[in-house]
C-alpha positions in Angstrom: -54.9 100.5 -23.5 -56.6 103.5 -21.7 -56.6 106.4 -23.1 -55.4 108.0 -20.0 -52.4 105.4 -19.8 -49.3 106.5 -18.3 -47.7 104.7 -21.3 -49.0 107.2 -23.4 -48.9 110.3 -21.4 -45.3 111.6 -21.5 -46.6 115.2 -21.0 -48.7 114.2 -17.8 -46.3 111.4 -16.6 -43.3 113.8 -16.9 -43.4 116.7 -17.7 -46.0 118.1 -15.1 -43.5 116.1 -13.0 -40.3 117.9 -14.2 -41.8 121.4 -13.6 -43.5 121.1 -10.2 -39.9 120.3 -9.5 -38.6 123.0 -10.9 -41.8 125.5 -9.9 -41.8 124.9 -6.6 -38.7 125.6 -6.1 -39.0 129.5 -5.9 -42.0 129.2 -3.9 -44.4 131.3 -6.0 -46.9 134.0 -3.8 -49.7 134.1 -5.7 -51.3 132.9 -9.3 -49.6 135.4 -11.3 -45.8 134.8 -9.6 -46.9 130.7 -10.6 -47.9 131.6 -14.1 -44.5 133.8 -14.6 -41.9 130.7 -12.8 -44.2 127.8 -15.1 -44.0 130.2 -18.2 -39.8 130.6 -17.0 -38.8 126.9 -16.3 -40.9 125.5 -19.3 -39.2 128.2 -22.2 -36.0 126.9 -19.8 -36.3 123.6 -21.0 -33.3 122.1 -23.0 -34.6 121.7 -26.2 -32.2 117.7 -26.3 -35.0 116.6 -23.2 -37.9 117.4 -25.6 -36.3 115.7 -28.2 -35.4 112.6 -26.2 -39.2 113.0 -24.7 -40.3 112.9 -28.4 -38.4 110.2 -29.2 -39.3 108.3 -26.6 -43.6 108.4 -27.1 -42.7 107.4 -30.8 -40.7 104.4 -29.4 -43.7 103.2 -26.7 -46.8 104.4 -29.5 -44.4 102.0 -32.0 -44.3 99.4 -28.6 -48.1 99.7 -28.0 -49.0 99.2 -31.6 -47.4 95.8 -32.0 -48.4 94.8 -28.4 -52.3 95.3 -30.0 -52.9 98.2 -27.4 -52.2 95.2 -24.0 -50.1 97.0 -21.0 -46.3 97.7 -22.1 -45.1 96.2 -19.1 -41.4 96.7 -20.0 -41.7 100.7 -20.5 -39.2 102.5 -18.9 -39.4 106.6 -19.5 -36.1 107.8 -19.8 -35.0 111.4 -19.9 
């Protein structure tokens, strides 16, 4: 498997995801009104998502390992 799998990159395959969502939203001005609404929306996280996140990547790494690193074709992120 790639290292750059989506299989194995919760934090790129959902989170980035999650908070443009959430980002975007207020429609920041400028650099520092982005870096304030990321820094806002990621401490505003519910802390049961990162678990279940967590949880999750241990489940698919678990998945990859016996699948000797092939494509997880049945992988299905849920959150």
């Amino acid at each position: 498997m790639a290292p750059r799998s989506p299989d194995l990159s919760l934090c790129d395959f959902f989170l980035w995801g999650y908070l443009k969502g959430k980002v975007y939203v207020d429609k920041p001005r400028d650099i520092p009104h982005l870096q304030n609404a990321v820094e806002r929306k990621m401490r505003a996280i519910p802390r049961q998502m990162c678990e279940k996140v967590m949880t999750n990547i241990s489940r698919i790494m678990n998945e990859c390992v016996q699948n000797k690193g092939r494509h997880l074709n049945d992988v299905i992120f849920h959150v």
